[in-house]
N, C-alpha and C positions, 0 to 999 in steps of 0.2 A: 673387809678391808677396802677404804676407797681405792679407785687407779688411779695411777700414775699420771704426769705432765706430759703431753706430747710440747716440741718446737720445733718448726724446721725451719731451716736457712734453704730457699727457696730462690734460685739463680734461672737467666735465661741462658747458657749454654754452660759447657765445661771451660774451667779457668777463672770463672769470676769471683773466687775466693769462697765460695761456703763453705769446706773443708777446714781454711783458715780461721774463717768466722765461729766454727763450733768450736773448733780449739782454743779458740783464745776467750768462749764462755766459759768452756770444760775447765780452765786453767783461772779464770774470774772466780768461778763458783767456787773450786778448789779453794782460791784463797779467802773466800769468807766462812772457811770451815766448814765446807759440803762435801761428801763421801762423794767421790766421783770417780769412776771407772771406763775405759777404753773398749767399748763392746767387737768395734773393728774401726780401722781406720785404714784405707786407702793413701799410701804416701803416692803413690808413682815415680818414687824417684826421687819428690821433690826435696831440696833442701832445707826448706822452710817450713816444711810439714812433719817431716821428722825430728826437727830441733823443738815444734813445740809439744812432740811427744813426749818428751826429756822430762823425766819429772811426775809423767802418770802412771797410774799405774794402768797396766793392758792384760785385761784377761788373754789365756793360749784360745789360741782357733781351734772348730771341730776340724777332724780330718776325714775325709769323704773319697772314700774310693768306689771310680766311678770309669767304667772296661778300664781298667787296667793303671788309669790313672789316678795322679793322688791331687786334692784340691781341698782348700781348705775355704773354713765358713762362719760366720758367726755360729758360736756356740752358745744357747740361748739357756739350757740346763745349767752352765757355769755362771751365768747371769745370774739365774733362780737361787743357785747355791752362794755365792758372793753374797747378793740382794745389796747394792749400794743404791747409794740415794738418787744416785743421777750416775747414768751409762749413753756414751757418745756410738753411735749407729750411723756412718757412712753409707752412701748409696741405699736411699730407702726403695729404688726403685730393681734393686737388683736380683734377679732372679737364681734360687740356691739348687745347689746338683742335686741330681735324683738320689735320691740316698737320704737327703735330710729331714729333720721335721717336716717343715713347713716348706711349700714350692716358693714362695715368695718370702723376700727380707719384708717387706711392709705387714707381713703374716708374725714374722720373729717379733715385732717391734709392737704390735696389739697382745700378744703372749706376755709380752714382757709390764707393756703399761696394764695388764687385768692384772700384774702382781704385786702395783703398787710401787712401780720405778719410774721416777722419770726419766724420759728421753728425747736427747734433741739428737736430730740427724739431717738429711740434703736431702736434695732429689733438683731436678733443673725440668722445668717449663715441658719441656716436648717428651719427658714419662708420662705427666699429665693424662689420664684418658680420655678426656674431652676434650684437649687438641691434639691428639696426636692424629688427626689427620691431614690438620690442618695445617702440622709441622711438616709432614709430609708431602705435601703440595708446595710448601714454600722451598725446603728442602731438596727435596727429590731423595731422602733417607727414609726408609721405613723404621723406625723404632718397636723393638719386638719387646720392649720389658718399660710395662705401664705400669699406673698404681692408680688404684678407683681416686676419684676426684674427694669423695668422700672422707677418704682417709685423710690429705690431707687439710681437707674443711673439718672435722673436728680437734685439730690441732688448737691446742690453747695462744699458741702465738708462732704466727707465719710472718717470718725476716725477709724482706727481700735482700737479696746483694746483687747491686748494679753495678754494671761496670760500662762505659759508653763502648760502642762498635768499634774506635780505631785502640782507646787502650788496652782492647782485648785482643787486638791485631796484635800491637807494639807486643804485649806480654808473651804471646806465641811466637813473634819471630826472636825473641828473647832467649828462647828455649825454656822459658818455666811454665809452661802445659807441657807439651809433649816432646820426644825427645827432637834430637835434630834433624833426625831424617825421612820424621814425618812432618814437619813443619811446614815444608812448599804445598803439600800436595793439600794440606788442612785451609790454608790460605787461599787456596786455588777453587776449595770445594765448598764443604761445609762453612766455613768460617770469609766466609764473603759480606762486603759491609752491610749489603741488602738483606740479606740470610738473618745477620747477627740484629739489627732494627728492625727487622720481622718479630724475632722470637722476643726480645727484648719489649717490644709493643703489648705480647702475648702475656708478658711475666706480668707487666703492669697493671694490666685488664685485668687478668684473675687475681691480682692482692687486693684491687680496687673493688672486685666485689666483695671479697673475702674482708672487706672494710666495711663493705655497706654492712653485712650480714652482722658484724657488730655492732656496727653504729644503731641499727633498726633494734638488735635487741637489748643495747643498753638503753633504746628512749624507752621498751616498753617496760622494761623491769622499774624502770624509774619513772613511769607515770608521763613523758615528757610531751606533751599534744601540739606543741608551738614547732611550727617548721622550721627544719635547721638547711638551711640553701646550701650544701654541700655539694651536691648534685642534681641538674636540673631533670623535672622528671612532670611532664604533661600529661595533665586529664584534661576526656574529650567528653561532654555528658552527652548520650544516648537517648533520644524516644521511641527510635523504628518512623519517624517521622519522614518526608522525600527530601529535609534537609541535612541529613545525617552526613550523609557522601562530601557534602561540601569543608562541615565541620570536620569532618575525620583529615581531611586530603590538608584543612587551613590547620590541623594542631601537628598532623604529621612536618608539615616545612617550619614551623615553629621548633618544632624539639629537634629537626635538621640541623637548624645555626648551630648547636651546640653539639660540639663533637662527644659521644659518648651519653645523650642526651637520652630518655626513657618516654616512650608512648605509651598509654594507659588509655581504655575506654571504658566507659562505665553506665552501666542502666538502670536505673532504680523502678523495683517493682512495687507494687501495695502487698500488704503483710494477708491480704484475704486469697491473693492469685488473679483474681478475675480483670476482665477489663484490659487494659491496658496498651501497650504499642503492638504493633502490627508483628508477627514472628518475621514474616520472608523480609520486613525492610531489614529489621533488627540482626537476622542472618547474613542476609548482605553487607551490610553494616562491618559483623563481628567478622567477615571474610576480608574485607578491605581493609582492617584494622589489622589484623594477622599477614595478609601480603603488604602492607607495610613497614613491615620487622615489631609492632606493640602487640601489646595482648589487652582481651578483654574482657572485664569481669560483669559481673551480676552483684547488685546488692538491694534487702526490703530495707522500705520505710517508710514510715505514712509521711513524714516531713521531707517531702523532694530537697528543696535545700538543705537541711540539718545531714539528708544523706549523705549528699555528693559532699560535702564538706568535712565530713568524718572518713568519709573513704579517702579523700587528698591529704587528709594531713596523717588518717593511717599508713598513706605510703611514701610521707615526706615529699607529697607534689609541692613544687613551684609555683604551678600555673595551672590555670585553670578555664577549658574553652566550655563558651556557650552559644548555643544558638538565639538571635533577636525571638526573640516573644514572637508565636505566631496569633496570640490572641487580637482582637481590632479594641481599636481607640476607645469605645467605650466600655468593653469589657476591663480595661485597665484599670478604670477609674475607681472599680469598685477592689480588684485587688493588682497588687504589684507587682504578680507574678514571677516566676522560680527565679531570671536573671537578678532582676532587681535586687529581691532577697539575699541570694548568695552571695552579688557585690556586696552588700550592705555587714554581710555577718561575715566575710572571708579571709580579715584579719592579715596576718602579713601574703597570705596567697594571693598573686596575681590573676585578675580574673577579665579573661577576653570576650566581649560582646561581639561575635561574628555574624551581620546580615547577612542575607540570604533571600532568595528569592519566595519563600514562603513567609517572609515577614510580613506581620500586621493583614494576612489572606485572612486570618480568621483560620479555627480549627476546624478541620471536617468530619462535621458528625457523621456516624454510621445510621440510616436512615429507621430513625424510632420505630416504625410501624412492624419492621420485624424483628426488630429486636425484642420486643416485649411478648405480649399474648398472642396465644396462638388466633389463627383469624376467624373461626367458630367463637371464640369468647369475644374477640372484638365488632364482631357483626351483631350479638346479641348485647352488649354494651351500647351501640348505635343505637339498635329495636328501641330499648329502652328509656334513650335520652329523646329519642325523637318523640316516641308514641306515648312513654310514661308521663314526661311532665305535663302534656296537655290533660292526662285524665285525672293525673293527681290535683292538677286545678281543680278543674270537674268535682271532682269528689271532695273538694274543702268549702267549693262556693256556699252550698248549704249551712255553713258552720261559721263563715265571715260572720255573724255579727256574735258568735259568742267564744270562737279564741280570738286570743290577742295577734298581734303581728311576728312578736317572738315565736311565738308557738308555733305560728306557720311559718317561718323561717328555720325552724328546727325540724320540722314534718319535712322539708325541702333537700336540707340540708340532706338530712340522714337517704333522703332518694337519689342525690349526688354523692355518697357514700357506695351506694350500692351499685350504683351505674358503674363509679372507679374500679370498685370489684370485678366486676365483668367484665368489662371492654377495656379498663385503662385511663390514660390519659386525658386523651381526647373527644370523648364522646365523654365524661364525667364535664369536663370545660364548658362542650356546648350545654352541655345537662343545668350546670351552674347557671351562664349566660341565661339561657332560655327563663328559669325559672327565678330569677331578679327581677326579667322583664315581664314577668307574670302576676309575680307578689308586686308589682308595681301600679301594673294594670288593673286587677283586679282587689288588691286589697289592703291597697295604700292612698291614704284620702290625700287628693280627691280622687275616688274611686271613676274608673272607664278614663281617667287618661295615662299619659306616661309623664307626667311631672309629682312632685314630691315637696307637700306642704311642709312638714317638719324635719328638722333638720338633724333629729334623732333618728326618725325612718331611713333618713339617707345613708345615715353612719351604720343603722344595723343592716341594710340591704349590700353595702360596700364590704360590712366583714365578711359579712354570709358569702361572697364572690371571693371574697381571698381566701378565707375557710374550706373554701369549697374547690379554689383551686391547688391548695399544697396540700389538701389529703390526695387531689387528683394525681398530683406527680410522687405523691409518696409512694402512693399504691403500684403507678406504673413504676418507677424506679426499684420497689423491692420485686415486683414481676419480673423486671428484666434479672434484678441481679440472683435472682431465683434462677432464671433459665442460664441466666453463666455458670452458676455453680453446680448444677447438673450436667452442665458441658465439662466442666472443671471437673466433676466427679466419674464423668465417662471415660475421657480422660484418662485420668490418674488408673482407672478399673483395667483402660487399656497397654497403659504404660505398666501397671504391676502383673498383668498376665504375659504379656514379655519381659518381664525381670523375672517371674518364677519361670518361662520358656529358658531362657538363657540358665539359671540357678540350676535347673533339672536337668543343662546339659542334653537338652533337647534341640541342640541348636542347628539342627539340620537344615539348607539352607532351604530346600523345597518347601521343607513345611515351615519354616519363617514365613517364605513368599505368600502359601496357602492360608497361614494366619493372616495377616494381614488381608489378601483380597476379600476373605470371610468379614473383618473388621468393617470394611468400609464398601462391602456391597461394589466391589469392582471388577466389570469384564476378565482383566486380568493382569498382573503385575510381572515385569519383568528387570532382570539386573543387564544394564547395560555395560560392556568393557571396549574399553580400545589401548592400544600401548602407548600410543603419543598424536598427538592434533592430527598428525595427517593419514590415518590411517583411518578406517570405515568403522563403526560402531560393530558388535557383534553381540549376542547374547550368553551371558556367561549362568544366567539359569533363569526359568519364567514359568508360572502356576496360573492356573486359568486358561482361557479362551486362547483368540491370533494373539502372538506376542507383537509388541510394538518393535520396530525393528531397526528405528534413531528414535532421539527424543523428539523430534517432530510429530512423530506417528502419535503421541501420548497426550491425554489430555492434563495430565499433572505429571511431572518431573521436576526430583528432585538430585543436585548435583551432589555427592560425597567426597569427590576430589576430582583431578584431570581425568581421571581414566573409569571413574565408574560413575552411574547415572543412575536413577531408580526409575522406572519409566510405568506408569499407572494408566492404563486405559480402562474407559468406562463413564461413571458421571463426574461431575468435575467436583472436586471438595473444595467446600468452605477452606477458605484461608487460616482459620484458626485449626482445623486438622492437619494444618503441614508439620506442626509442631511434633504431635506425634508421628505421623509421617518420616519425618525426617529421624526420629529414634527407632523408625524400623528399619531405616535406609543406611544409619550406621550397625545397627547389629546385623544388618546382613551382611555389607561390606566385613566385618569380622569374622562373619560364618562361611563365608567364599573364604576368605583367609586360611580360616582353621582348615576347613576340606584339604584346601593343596597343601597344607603343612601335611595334615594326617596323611594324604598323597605319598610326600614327599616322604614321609618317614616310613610309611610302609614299603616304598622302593626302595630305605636303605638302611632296614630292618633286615634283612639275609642279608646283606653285604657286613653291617656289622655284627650280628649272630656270626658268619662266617672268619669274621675278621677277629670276632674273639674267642671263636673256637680254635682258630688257627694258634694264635700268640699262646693259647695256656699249652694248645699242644708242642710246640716251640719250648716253650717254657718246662716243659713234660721231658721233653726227649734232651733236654742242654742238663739238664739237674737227674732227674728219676730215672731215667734210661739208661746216663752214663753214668751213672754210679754202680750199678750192680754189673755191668758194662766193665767197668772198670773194675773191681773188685778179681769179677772171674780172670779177667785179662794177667792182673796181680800174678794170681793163683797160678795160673798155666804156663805163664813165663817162669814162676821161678820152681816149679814141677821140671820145669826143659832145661834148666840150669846145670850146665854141666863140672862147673866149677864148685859147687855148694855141694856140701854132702849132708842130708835129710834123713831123719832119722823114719820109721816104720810113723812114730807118733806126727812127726814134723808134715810127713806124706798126705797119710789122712788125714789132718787138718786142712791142708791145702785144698785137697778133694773136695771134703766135706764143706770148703768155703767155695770154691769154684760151682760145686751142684747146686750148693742156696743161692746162688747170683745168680745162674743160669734158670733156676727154675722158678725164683721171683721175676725174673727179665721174661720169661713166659708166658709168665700169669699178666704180666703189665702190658704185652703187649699183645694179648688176647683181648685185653680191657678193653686196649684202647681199639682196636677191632671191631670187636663188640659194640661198642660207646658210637660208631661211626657208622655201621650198619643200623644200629637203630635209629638213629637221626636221619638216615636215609630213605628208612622204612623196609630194608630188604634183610630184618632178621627175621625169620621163619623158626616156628614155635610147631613141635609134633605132639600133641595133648595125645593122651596115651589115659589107660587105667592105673591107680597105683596104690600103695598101701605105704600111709605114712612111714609104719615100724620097719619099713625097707631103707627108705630114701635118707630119714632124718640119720640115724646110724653110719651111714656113708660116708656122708657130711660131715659127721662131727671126728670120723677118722683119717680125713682130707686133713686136717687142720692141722696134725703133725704132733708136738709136742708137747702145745698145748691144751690138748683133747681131755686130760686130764681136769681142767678148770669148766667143767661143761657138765652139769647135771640134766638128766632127758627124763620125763615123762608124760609118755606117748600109749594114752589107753591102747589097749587091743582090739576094743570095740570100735574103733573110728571108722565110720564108712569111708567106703575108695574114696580118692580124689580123682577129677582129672588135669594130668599138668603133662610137659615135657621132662621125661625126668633128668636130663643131664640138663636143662638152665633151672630145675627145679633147686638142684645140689648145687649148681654154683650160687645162686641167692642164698643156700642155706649156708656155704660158707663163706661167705662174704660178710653177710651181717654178723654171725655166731664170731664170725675173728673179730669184726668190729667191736664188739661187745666184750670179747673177752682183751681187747687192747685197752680199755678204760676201764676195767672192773679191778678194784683192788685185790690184794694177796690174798687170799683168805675168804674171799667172797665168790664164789662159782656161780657161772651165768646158768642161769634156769631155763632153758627148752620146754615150754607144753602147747599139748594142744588141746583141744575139745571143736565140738561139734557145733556149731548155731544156723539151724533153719536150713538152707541149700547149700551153704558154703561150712567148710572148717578150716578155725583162727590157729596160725601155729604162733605162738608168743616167745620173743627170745629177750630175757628179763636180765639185768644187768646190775648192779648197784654203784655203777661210779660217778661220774659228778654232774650227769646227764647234761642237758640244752634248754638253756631259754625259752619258753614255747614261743615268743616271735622267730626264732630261729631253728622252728621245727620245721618249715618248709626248703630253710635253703642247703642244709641237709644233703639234700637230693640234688643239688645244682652239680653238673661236672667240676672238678677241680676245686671242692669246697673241702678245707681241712677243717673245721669249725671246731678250736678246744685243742689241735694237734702243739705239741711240744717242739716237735719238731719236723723235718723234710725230710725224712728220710724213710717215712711208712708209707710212701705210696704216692700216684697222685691224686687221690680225691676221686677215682671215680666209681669207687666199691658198691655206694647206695646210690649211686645214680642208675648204674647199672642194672642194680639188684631191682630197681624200681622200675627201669623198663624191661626186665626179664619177664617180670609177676606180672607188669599190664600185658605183654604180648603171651599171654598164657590165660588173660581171661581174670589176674586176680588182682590184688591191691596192696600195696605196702605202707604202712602208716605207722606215726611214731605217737607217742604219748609218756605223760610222765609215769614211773616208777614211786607207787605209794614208800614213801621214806627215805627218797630218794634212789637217784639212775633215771633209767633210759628202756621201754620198752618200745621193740619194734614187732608190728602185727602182718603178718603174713596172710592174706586172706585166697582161700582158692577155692573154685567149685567143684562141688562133688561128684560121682558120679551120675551123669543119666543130664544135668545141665550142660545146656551146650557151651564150650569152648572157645575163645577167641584165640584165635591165629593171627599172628601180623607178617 
């Protein structure tokens, strides 16, 4: 069955009408013939609230008794049972007493829309979770009952009801919010005109987003790619270039003018990874953008403008900033570069040409010589253009008069082929060069000078030079981009050995710091902290050698926020390793994190171990204790009654209930004795020699009256055990009663034992409606009734016990399922001549 319709009528304080407004939908829909029901409704009083109940129908409330009081609640079962088509739900923000379903009404009201009901109901601005502290601060009210923001974003339609600051004055000193005699003090306080145009601000903002978030997904379901100027919303394009800071600070005062305006930054990568802007500008960059109040994104494309222009109109930008072309005047000539293009193609988007001081510098290449081949291949590259082309003259001169000129230009060529191979670039260039003016000299007529009689010669000499120089930058250029993608591939090797570090939960922060210094071959790496600007740096953990001990000391550092620093001493890294650098510097920051959390929770790990052993014992002695407590008390009072006359039969009854009280209150508070000394560690276990057919026999005539439901077979041949045998018998009746409490009429729990290897298993087999095996371990938790009908067998500590009787005795208790159903529990203990554990 699909769910239900959420709506809420969504106000910035109380009084502004939501209540009014649901009801006067509830009563709309009524009349177009909608099943419509009253889930709760909040009058307070009002007169106008009440009259347009008149006429609906209103489910009865739960009633919730809660110490002593009665309180009542949306009743959400009567909802389910009703199931009308639309149910009105007041205060979604309201929190329900302990006793009921669900802690939360917004909890009721998701129960109700998975049933296929709609539902509109209120809630006001400062429940809100993500301002509530914002209301707070404006306020000076702590508001204790929120509702995830989430809840109400997937709301199919969010109403706002406005009411301006002084009509919601006028309507409160009216007395229609609250009564009279709270009215000065509301006016005084909370309901102040600044207070009320705060929150009112707030209500706006968030329906206004809760508008975009429609508006975005009804262009996308509709295909819709043309900007709709609804809201101004600036993109800043990114290179990592040193004119970024300008453009980011010129788009940020631009989306300024406009109140409520959106910063966006944006960087477009190539689809291969390599190459590209510098990381540390581009992180400064995306830091300056984000202390701005915008955010920044990442998008590939090989089409620089096709990107930036699909990422703007996917985010319904406005506007659109650029930086002037840093390319020079002649380079333009041949292309238009990314500004030009994006004016040209960007449609109704505004688009800003912002100079800058790097305009028309020309771009700065990274200096070719190491970017490409390593310097053994380019030195043998050299060898060969200097010393090859002369001998390859040499060795053709013999043969000038019987190849042709092609031929020798092909012989040449393919030697400038080989050169590129080697060395690259530039030593294939002079390799070219050189051997032009060679086949020129030598064997281009007229032979011995450097002029060129035919005008064919000159045209094949001229290719052979351009031939000879685009296979030179082919070759360097797939060199170089060979060596980035093995950069790119080391990389990535390094970045997925810290995503399996982190995965495996390996994330200890020393040996983060130790991976890394290993990574990058460094002296040694240390985590810088301080609490705020004016306080001294300090080391909050460091692997390797002297740690660095400010970022000065450091030859690479990298910032994670105000207070931590990643400080790298040793050789200085390539700029392009900050990249990953900076991914170890935030999963360290993480892994300091996690430490003090895990700190922090194992310091208050015994406090709440303590804290909830305390409450179930609390819980133990208010319920379990004073019942049998009470019972005997019953009994002996009306034993002392001197007005009542008790028949022989009447007497021993009384007895007979006074001794079962008292001697279950015994047993419960031996348990819980017992249950407290072992957690202490001071229950002491006297392992002794013993003979099953002694102990188990005892046990089973402990149990009282129903010893009869307990079949025993207990070979004669079993060898001794060693146990304590008085906690030996109370594990065997604890469990043997447990057993015999779930085992049906007519079904007798089965006692055996046998023999296996050092130890013997005593098995106490059951046939009733046994446990979950997820739920074989908790079993054993203190205060676990697991399956119990009712409170009044105990409090839950019989196998907890029984479990730490048997380990401080050296044995083990374990449960398993019962072939055909039930419940077996395995007693295991060591035999004689094994040594014994005492606790």
């Amino acid at each position: 069955m699909p769910g239900g319709r959420l709506r809420v009528y969504l106000g910035a304080a109380p009084g502004v009408g939501k209540t009014y407004a649901m009801l006067c939908e509830g009563r709309r829909a009524l009349g177009r013939g909608r099943d419509v029901v009253v889930g709760l409704v909040e009058t307070h009083g009002r007169a106008p609230i009440a009259a347009l109940l008149e006429g609906l129908e209103v489910l009865p409330r739960r009633e919730v008794i809660h110490r002593g009081a009665s309180f009542t609640e949306l009743d959400v079962a009567a909802v389910l049972a009703r199931r009308p088509r639309v149910v009105l739900v007041d205060e979604l923000a309201h929190t329900n007493v302990p006793g009921s379903g669900n802690a939360k009404r917004w909890q009721d009201v998701l129960e109700i829309i998975a049933a296929g009901i709609d539902v509109i109901t209120t809630v006001n601005v400062q429940h809100l979770e993500s301002v509530n502290d914002v209301v707070e601060r404006i306020t000076g009210v702590v508001q204790r009952e929120t509702v995830p923001d989430e809840v109400v974003r997937r709301a199919d339609q969010v109403e706002l009801v406005d009411m301006s600051p002084e009509a919601l004055r006028r309507r409160l000193a009216h007395g229609n919010v609250y009564a009279p005699e709270k009215v000065d003090a509301a006016l005084a306080n909370y309901f102040r005109v600044g207070n009320l145009t705060a929150l009112r601000e707030l209500a706006l903002l968030w329906v206004a987003g809760k508008v975009d978030e429609q508006l975005d997904r009804y262009r996308a379901e509709h295909g819709i790619a043309v900007t709709w100027e609804a809201r101004e919303r600036v993109v800043v394009a990114l290179t990592g270039g040193p004119e970024g800071d300008t453009l980011v600070r010129r788009a940020a005062r631009i989306a300024a003018r406009t109140k409520g305006a959106d910063l966006l930054a944006v960087h477009v990568t190539r689809p291969d990874g390599l190459g590209g802007a510098d990381p540390t500008g581009l992180t400064r960059q995306r830091t300056l953008v984000e202390d701005l109040g915008g955010s920044y994104h990442q998008v590939v494309g090989d089409d620089i403008p096709g990107a930036l222009l699909d990422f703007a109109r996917g985010v319904n930008a406005t506007q659109l900033v650029l930086g002037a072309s840093r390319r020079g005047r002649f380079a333009q000539l041949w292309a238009r570069g990314v500004g030009v293009e994006t004016t040209a193609r960007s449609g109704s988007i505004d688009v800003h040409m912002v100079t800058h001081a790097e305009a028309r510098r020309g771009r700065r290449m990274p200096p070719r010589t190491d970017a490409g081949l390593p310097k053994a291949r380019r030195l043998t590259g050299w060898a060969a253009a200097v010393a090859g082309v002369p001998a390859l003259t040499v060795a053709l001169l013999p043969f000038r008069d019987v190849l042709a000129l092609p031929s020798e230009i092909l012989i040449f060529l393919l030697l400038v082929v080989a050169v590129a191979l080697a060395g690259g670039m530039w030593p294939a260039i002079t390799a070219a060069v050189g051997g032009s003016l060679l086949l020129n000299y030598f064997f281009t007529a007229p032979v011995g000078e450097f002029t060129i009689a035919e005008a064919e010669n000159l045209f094949a000499l001229v290719v052979f030079v351009v031939v000879a120089m685009a296979v030179s930058a082919i070759v360097d250029l797939a060199a170089r981009r060979t060596r980035e993608a093995a950069r790119a591939g080391a990389d990535a090797e390094v970045l997925s050995t810290l995503a399996g570090h982190v995965l495996r939960g390996d994330a200890a922060l020393p040996s983060l710091l130790a991976r890394l210094r290993e990574t990058f071959a460094l002296e040694s790496v240390t985590l810088l902290e301080r609490t705020d600007p004016t306080t001294p740096w300090h080391i909050a953990a460091t692997a390797g050698g002297p740690p660095a001990t400010t970022p000065g000391d450091a030859g690479t550092d990298v910032r994670i926020d105000d207070h931590l620093i990643l400080a790298a001493r040793g050789r200085l890294l390539h700029a392009a390793d900050r990249r990953v650098l900076e991914a170890f510097a935030a999963e360290a920051a993480v892994a300091l994190r996690q430490e003090r959390l895990r700190a922090e929770a194992e310091k208050a790990r015994p406090l709440a171990e303590a804290d909830r052993m305390r409450t179930a014992l609390l819980a133990a002695v208010s319920h379990d204790l004073r019942t049998p407590l009470a019972s005997a008390t019953a009994a002996v009072d009306g034993l002392r009654a001197t007005d009542v006359h008790w028949t022989p039969a009447d007497r021993a009854e009384l007895l007979d209930t006074a001794h079962q009280s008292l001697t279950r209150l015994d047993r419960l508070v031996a348990n819980l004795l017992d249950m407290s000394r072992l957690q202490a560690g001071v229950l002491g276990a006297s392992p002794q020699r013993l003979a099953l057919d002694e102990v188990v026999p005892r046990a089973i005539d402990d149990l009282g009256t129903v010893r009869g439901r307990v079949v025993c077979d207990i070979p004669a041949d079993l060898p001794e055990i060693t146990a304590d045998p008085v906690l030996l018998e109370r594990v065997l009746v604890n469990v043997i009663a447990n057993a015999v409490r779930y085992s049906p009429d007519g079904r007798p729990v089965l006692v055996r034992a046998s023999g296996h290897g050092s130890g013997v298993e005593i098995r106490i087999i059951d046939r009733g409606p046994g446990i979950p095996q997820e739920d074989h371990e908790r079993v054993f938790m203190p205060f676990q009734r697991l399956g119990d009908r009712d409170n009044h067998t105990g409090v839950g500590l019989g196998l907890a016990l029984s479990r730490g009787l048997a380990e401080a005795m050296g044995g083990t208790l374990t449960p398993e399922d019962t072939p055909g159903g039930g419940l077996t529990m395995i007693l295991t203990l060591p035999v004689t001549g094994r040594t014994g554990a005492a606790a």
